[in-house]
Residue, then its C-alpha position, 0 to 999 in steps of 0.5 A: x507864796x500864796x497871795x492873801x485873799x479877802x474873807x468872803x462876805x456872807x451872811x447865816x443862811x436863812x432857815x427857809x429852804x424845803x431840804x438841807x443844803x449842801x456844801x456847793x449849792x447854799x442861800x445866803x443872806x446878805x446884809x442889806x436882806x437881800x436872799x440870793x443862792x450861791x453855787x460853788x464847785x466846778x462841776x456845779x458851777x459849769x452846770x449853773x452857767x449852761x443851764x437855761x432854767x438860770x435865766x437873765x432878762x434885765x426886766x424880770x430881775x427888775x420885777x423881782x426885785x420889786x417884789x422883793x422891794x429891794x430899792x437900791x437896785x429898782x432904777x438900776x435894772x429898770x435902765x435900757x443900758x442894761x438890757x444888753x445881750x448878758x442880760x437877755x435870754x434865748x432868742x434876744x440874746x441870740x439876735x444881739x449877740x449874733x449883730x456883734x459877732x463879726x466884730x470879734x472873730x478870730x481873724x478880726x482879732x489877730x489882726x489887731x497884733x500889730x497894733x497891740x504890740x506898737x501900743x505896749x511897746x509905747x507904754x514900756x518904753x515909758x517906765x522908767x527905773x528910778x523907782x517903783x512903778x505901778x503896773x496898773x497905771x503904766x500897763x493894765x489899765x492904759x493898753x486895753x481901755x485903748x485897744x477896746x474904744x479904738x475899736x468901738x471908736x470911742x475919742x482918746x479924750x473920752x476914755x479916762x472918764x469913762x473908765x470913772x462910770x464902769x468902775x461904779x459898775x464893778x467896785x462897790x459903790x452906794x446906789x445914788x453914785x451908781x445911779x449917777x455913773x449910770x446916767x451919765x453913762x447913758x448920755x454920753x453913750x447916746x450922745x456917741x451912737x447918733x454921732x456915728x450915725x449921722x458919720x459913721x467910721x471904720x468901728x463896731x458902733x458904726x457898723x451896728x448904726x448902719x446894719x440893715x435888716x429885720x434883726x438890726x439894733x436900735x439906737x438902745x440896744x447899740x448903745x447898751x452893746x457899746x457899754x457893755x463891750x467897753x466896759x468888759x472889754x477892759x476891766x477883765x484885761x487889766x485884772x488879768x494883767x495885773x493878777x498874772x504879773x502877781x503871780x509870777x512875781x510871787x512865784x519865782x520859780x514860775x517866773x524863773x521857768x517862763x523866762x527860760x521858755x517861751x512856748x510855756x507863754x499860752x498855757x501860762x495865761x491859762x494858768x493865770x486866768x485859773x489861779x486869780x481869776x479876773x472875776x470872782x462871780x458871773x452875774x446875777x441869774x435868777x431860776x425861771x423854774x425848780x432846779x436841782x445842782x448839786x443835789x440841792x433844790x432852787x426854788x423857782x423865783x430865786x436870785x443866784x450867785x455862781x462863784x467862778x473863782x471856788x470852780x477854778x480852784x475845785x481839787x475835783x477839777x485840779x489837783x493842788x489848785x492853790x499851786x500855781x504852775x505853769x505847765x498845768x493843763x488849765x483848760x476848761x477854766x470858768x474865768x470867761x464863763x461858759x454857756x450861751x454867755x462865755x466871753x465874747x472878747x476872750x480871744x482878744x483878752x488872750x492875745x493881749x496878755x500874750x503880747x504883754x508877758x512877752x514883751x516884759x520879759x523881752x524888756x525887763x531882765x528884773x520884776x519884783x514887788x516894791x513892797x511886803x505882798x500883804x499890803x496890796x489892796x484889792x478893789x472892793x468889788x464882790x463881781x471882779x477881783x483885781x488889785x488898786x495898785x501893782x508897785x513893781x522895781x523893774x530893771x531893763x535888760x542892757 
């Protein structure tokens, strides 16, 4: 079963460009006026995203779009919260991301196993059966945002709101709603940085406030690191979670064949990450310079789209790429990016999902949806893709 996807929310090409478009590389006009380049195709895409002439530093875009007297983003890409290593170039993005590098290593990550499984064993231990159950309450939201802010040492007390300030960041929102999430944001963020300054603990924030050196951060740039890695290090999770447990449960057959073999599991993520990516898009670039993909020229000074999810479903790249199956090799996916700015929580994304699928299996001997797959609704964002709600029946093992 194929699951529903939104039309895509384009506009007619303007008549500007100097040569023909092709099928892959296209400008768009969006409705607000805004003219931007969407690249599509996997080989086009993996070029676009390792390409450095596709540039990302927070204050040129911020200047383009001045020029370009696009309003509603001026003070958004104007704020130092933004200015994080996703949104610089090499060699800043280099110096930053390097600082965060030791928190995120393999050995670091697998670490934390134990600790992801007593956190999902809890949350399963809490659904009960007598009626639907919605996955992304009881599961995918509640298991990374706690693993992620346990490791940036953000208060339990604290995560439900914050969750309130990344989703403006994500869904579609009007200007003067992100504009507050922002500032908030950015004093609570702030706020958090000088605490762990003046009594730094066993976190990431601590550990960037009390690195010495010439390459050490600044209280901004920690704090725009802390949103960016809190932010990303749970809203991809959850569509990942929720995505994946959609597509077993619409493929029965896939879920019957997991079930029946486990060392299918790690491929399986892959599969997942491959058929409903958890991000529809990588964030905006713009060319620094000329660019030719996919046979067609980008002027310079032009904003780009890249769309992740038309590379993970290229019948170039993989055959029959609407058929989701499980022992398909999918590497080599776009779901984390690829270049200087592929994921840096990719490891601990893949381990989540394992110890998840897992443990549902282990738990719930019946998955199935609560109701008709054509009325989930899926959070209006054109960056993420990822549902409202997963109501699921869920019968335990005996």
């Amino acid at each position: 079963m194929s699951i529903p996807r939104p039309a895509a929310e384009v506009w007619p090409a303007p008549s500007r460009p100097d040569r023909p478009a092709s099928d892959t590389v296209r400008p768009l006009n969006m409705a607000n006026g805004f003219t931007l380049w969407l690249v599509t195709g996997y080989a086009q895409v993996r070029q676009a995203l390792s390409d450095p002439r596709l540039a990302k530093d927070s204050h040129t875009t911020a200047q383009l779009l001045r020029d370009r007297s696009i309003q509603a983003h001026q003070a958004l890409f104007g704020q130092a919260l933004l200015h994080h290593m996703l949104n610089t170039d090499p060699p800043e993005h280099r110096r930053l991301r390097q600082m965060v590098n030791k928190g995120f290593t393999q050995r670091r990550v697998q670490a934390l196993r134990p600790r992801i499984e007593r956190i999902t064993d809890d949350l399963l231990a809490a659904i009960g059966e007598d009626g639907p159950v919605d996955l992304i309450e009881a599961l995918a939201f509640p298991l990374p945002i706690t693993v992620i802010c346990e490791l940036l040492g953000v208060p339990e007390a604290d995560r439900r709101t914050f969750r309130s300030w990344t989703n403006a960041f994500v869904l579609s929102v009007e200007p003067d709603v992100l504009q507050n999430a922002l500032t908030s944001l950015d004093r609570y963020i702030h706020d958090l940085v000088a605490e762990k300054r003046r009594s730094p603990g066993d976190d990431i924030i601590s550990g960037l406030v009390t690195e010495d050196g010439e390459d050490a951060l600044t209280d901004d740039e920690v704090a725009a690191m802390a949103v960016l890695l809190l932010a990303a290090g749970h809203e991809t999770t959850v569509n990942l979670i929720g995505n994946g447990v959609l597509a077993l449960v619409t493929h029965p057959d896939q879920l019957a064949a997991l079930r029946a073999d486990r060392s299918l599991l790690p491929g399986a993520i892959e599969e997942f990450l491959r058929f409903e990516s958890p991000v529809n898009q990588a964030t905006l670039r713009y060319t620094d310079e000329a660019v030719e993909i996919g046979g067609t020229t980008i002027p310079a000074g032009e904003f780009v789209m890249i769309n992740i999810d038309s590379a993970n479903h290229d019948p170039e790249r993989y055959p029959d790429p609407d058929r989701m199956d499980l022992r398909r090799d999918a590497g080599g996916h776009m779901a984390f990016g690829h270049g200087i700015h592929f994921c840096l929580g990719a490891p601990l994304a893949r381990l989540e999902a394992e110890v998840v699928f897992g443990r549902l299996l282990d738990t719930f001997g019946g998955i199935e949806l609560a109701l008709p797959v054509e009325r989930l609704e899926w959070r209006p964002s054109t960056l993420m893709r990822g549902l409202e709600k997963l109501p699921l029946r869920m019968v335990r093992r005996p």
